[in-house]
N, C-alpha and C positions, 0 to 999 in steps of 0.2 A: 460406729457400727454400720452406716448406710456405708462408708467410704470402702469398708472391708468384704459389704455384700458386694457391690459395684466390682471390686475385685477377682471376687469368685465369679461372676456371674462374666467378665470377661474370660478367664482361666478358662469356664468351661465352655463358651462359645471358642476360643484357640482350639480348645481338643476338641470338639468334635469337627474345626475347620478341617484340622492336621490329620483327621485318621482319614480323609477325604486325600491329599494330595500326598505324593513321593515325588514332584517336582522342587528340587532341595531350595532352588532358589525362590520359587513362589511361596515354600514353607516359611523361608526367613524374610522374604514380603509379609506374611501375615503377623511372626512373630513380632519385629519392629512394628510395625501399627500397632498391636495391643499391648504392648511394653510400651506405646506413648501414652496409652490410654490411661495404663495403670499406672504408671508410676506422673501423673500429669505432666510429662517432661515439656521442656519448648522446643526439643530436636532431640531423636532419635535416631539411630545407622547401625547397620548391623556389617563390618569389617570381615571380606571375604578373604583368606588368604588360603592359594593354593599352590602346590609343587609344580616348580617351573612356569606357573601364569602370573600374571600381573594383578594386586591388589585389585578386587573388586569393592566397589560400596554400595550398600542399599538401607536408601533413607525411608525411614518412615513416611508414609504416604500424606501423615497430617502434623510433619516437621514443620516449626516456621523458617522459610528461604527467603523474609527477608533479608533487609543488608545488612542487618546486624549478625544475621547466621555464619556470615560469612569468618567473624573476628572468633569463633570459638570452632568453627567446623578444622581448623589446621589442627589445635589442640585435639579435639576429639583423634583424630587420626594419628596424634602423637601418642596420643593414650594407647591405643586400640594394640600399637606398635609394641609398645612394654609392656602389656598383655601377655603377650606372645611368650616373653622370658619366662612366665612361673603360674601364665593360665590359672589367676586366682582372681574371686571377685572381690572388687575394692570400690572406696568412698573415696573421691580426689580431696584434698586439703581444700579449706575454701575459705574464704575472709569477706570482707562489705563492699569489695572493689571487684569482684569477679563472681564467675560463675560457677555452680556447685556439678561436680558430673559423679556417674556411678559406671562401673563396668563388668560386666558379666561373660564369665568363657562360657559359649554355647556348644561347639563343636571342635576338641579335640582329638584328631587324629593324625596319624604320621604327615599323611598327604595334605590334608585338609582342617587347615582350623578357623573358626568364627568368634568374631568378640562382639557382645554389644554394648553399646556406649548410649545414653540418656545423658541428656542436659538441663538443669533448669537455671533460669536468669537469675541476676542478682536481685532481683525485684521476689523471687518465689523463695519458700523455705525450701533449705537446702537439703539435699537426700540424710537419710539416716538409718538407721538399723531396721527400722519397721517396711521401710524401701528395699530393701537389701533383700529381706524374708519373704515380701508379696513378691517380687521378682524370680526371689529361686524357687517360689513354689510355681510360679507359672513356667519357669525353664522347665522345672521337674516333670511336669505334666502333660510334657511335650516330648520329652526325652527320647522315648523307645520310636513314636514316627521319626523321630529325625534321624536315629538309628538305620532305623527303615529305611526311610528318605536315601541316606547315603549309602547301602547294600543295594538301591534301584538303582542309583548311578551309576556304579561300578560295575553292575550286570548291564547297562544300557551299554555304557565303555566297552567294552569286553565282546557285546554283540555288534556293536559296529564298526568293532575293529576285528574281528572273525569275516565280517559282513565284507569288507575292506580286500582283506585279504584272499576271501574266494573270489569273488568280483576281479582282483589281481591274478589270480592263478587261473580261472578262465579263460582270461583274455592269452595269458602267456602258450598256454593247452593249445589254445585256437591257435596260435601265430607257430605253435610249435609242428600242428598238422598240417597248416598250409606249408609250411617248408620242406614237411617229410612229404607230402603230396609231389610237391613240385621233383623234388627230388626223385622219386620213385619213375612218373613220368620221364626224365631227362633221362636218368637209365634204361627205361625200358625200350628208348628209341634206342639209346646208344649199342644194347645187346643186338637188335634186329639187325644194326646196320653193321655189324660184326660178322653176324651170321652170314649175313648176304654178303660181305666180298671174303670171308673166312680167312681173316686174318691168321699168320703163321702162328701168335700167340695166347692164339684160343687153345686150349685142349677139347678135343671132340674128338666122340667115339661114336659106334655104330653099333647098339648091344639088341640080340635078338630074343626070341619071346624066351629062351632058354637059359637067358642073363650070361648069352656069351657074347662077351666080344668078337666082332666081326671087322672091322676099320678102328684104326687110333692114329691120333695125328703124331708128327714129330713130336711136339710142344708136352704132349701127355705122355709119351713113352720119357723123354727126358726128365720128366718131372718126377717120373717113375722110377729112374736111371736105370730104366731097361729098355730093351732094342722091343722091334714093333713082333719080331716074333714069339719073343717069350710072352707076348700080351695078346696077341689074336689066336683066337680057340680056345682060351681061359677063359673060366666062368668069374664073376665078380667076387665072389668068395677066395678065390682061388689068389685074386689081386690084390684083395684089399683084409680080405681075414674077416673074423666073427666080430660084430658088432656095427662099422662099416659098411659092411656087405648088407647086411638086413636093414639097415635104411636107404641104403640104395636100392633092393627089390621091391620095399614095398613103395617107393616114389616110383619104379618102374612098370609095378601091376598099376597105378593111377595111371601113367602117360600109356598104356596099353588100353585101356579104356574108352582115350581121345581126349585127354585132360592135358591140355597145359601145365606147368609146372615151376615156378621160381623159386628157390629162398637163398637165403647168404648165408654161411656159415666160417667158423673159422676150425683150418684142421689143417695137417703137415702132411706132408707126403713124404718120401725113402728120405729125403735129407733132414728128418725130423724138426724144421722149425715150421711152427704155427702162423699160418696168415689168412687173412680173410679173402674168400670168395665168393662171387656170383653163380649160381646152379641154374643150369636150365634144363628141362626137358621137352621135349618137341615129339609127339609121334608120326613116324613116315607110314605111308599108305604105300602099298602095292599098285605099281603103274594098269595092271590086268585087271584088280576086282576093287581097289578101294579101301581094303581091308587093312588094318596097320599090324604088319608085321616087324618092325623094329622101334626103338627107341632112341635116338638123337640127345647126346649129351652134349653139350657145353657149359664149359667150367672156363670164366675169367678170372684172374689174380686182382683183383680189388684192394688187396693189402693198404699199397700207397696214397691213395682215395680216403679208405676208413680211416686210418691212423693219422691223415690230414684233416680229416673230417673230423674225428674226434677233439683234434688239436684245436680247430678252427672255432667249433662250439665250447669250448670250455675259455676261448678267449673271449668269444661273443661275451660270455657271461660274463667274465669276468669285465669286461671293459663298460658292459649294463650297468654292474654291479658300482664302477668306480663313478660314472658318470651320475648314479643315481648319490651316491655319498657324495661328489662333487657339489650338484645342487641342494642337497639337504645343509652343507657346510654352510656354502655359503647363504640361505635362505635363516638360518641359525644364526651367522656373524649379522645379520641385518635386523634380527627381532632384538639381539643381544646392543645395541645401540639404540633401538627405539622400542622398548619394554611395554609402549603404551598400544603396539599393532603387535603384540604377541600372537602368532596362529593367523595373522590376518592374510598374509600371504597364502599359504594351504588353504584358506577359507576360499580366496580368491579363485584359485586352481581348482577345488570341487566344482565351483559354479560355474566355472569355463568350462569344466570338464562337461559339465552335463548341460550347458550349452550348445556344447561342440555337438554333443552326441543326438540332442535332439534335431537340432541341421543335418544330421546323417551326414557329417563330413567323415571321411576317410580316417580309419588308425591314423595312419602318420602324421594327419593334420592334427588330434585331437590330442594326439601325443606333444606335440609341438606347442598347442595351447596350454597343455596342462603343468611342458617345463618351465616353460616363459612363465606362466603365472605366477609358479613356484620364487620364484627371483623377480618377479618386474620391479621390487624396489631396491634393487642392490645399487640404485645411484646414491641413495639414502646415507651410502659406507660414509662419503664425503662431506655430511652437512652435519656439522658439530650438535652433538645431543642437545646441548641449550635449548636449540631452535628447537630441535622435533618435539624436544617435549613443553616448551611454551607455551604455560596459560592462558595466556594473552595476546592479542591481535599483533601479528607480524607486520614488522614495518616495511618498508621496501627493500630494499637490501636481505634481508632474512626471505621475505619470499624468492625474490629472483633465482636466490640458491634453492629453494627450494623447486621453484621451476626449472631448474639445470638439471636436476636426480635422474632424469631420461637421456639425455645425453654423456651425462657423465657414469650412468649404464653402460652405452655404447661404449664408449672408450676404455670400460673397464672388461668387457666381453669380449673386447677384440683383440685382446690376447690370449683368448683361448680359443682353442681350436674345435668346438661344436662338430658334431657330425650332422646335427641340424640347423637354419637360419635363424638361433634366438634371439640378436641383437637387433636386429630389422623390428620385431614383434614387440622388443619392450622400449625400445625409442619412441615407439606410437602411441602405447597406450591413454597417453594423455592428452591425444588429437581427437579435434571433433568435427563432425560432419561440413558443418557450418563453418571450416577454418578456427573458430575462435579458441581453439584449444592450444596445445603446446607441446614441444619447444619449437616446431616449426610453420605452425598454423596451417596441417598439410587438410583436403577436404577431399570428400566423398569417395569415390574410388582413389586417391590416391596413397589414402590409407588402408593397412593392411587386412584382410577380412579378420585372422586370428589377434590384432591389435584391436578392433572393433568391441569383440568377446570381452577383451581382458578388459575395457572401458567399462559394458556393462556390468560386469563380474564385479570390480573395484569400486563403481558408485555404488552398488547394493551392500557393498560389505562394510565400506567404511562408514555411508550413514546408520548403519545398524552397531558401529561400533563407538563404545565409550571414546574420548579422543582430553587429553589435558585442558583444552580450551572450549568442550561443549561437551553435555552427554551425549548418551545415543538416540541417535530421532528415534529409530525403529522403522524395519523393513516396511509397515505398509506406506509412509511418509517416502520410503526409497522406491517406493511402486509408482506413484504420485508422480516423482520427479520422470521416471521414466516414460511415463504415460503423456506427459505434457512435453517432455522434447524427445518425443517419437521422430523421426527422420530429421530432426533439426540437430541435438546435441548426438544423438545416439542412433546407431544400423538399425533401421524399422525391422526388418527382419532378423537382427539378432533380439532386439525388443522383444518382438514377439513370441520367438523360441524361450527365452526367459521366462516369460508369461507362461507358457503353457507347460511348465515345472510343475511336476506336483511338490506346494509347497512343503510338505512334511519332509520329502525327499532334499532338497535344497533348502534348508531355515537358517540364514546369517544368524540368527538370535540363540540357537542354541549353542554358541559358543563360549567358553568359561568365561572372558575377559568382558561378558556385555553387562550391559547396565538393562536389569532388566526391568522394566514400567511396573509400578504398583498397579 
């Protein structure tokens, strides 16, 4: 009876924990601690698995990690695995030479399912039916937050990938007006200096307040394919017909006024094909009072320009477009060999990014930090999974290969033809201020300012990440380290730009694959 109150009395301390968080993973922190409590197990873990990431685990906060944990935590994970098949809770078989385990499906959904698993020694009675029942009523009772729980995710998901995306389409808006700026400018010199030596292949006319032509060049009568008489003392109506004619008068009562005038259009003249042109209108003053009595047209054939132009941006894009799948490929062939830095790349690239940006360095540099980031471990292709994902202390040989991955970047980047300097930036990465780094022990300025970034980017993200041969320290331990080889290991002032991130904005930890602290 007391054992059964002890149990409610956890139950209902879980649910009022649970209706407190929609953080999924601190919900299944709490779950495992009161699933050891109840069911008195010697180790607890709750088996994360999700679409496209790498197996996460989260052990109970009061698991026994002695060395004995060790001989049944592979089992558990074997368990947790066949789970997966038919998401049913089960009692593992158990005899006087091993341990008894129990497992329970806690979250199944397409994308995301969770198993947990309870241990107890061979020394304890082993689980049974009464275990089985105080368990699924404590799942039970948790059920609808973790519902919850996983609808906050997806809506967090969804806003930061919204968030992601306008953030990307601003920037592009921005780089899109600076071009159309530039552009506008370069024409509008180009028009002036047209006008001033009046090239034969201007059309310009001379139209008075009466909308009659007074002067027409060659270039406009031929375009016309009529001679300059049938065109001088004709009214615009008269040249050009209803519809035509009335937006040429009313741009001509504006340049009557003293208004300047440009825009481009595209239309056909007597030989009916359509091409683009520049419009201008200019008003002339009267040499005697001032007064402007005519209108100055100029009309340039822009055709070949726009239809280049056109061409030229649609390649732009599309060669953005291949270059940005180029590095997504290959950033995807390099997780797809090391399963255990899933996302760590991209995670890398965020923090550089907003590295870069807090140094107020230049688009193009922060662009250049954010592709490099994207890929700095593409030497990785080369060093046999074994190693990458080795539990256990590398021996010599295993490292050195591993110290090669920067070079042997190089050598693999330098077959492709970058429109930016990537290879330069991810050779370095692994250099430190002090020389002591790798693979060429290059120091202080002689390493790159954007190889600098991707250093500190990389130590913050890898100690924040689960790794085969050690959990994850956690970011504020990758603070620590940062703080103490301030201009020694690491750019004082890239240092310090990191630091002045607003954490929430920049969090290694909220990434799916972390091992997150009880």
């Amino acid at each position: 009876m007391t054992k059964k109150t002890g149990d409610l009395m956890a139950i209902k301390e879980l649910t009022e924990m649970a209706d407190h968080r929609l953080d999924l993973s601190r919900l299944m922190q709490s779950l495992t601690d009161k699933a050891l409590e109840v069911a008195t197990a010697a180790a607890t873990a709750a088996y994360y698995f999700e679409k496209d990431q790498a197996l996460r685990i989260i052990p109970a906060s009061g698991s026994d990690l002695s060395e004995d944990y060790q001989k049944f935590s592979y089992d558990m994970e074997c368990r947790a695995r066949l789970v997966l098949l038919d998401m049913k809770a089960s009692i593992s078989p158990t005899d006087a030479h091993t341990f008894s385990m129990i497992s329970l499906p806690v979250v199944d959904e397409e994308d995301i399912k969770a198993i947990l698993i309870l241990v107890r020694r061979k020394n304890q009675k082993p689980f049974g039916s009464e275990d089985l029942d105080s368990l699924g009523i404590m799942l039970n009772a948790v059920k609808s937050t973790i519902k919850n729980a996983l609808l906050y995710r997806r809506s967090e998901d969804q806003r930061a990938m919204l968030k992601e995306k306008s953030e990307f389409l601003a920037v592009e808006i921005e780089k899109r007006k600076t071009v159309e700026d530039s552009l506008r400018q370069t024409k509008e010199k180009w028009r002036r200096y047209s006008f001033i030596v009046n090239t034969a292949k201007e059309f310009m006319t001379l139209i008075n307040r009466e909308y009659h032509y007074e002067t027409v060049s060659q270039s406009y009568c031929h375009a016309h394919q009529k001679s300059p008489e049938e065109i001088i003392g004709k009214s615009v109506h008269e040249i050009w017909g209803p519809g035509s004619a009335d937006l040429i008068v009313k741009n001509l009562d504006r340049c009557f006024t003293g208004e300047e005038i440009y825009y481009q259009e595209q239309f056909a003249f007597n030989d009916g094909v359509s091409r683009y042109y520049d419009v201008n209108y200019y008003p002339y003053r009267s040499v005697d009072d001032g007064k402007i009595t005519h209108a100055i047209v100029i009309t340039h054939n822009v055709n070949d320009y726009m239809v280049n132009k056109i061409d030229l941006e649609n390649t732009v894009t599309k060669l953005r477009e291949l270059m940005k799948g180029i590095i997504a490929t290959i950033s995807n062939l390099i997780e797809m060999k090391d399963p255990y830095t899933a996302g760590h790349q991209q995670s890398v690239a965020n923090i550089a990014y907003a590295i870069a940006t807090a140094m107020n360095l230049p688009q193009e540099q922060k662009e250049l930090v954010r592709i490099s980031a994207e890929i700095h471990d593409i030497g990785k292709i080369s060093i046999p999974a074994e190693i990458l994902s080795k539990p256990s202390k590398l021996n010599e040989m295993e490292w050195a290969l591993i110290k090669a991955h920067p070079e042997m970047s190089e050598l693999i980047l330098s077959k492709i033809d970058f429109p930016i300097p990537i290879a330069p930036v991810i050779v370095q990465h692994h250099e430190r201020i002090d020389g002591s780094g790798y693979p060429r022990g290059l120091k202080g300025d002689e390493i790159c300012l954007e190889a600098k970034i991707i250093a500190v980017a990389d130590v913050v993200d890898s100690m924040s990440s689960h790794r085969p041969y050690r959990p994850a320290v956690g970011r504020e331990e990758a603070l620590e380290e940062l703080k103490r080889n301030r201009g020694i290991l690491y750019d004082a002032a890239v240092v310090d730009a990191y630091m002045s991130l607003d954490s929430t904005a920049i969090n290694p930890d909220s990434r799916p694959d972390r091992c997150i602290p009880g």
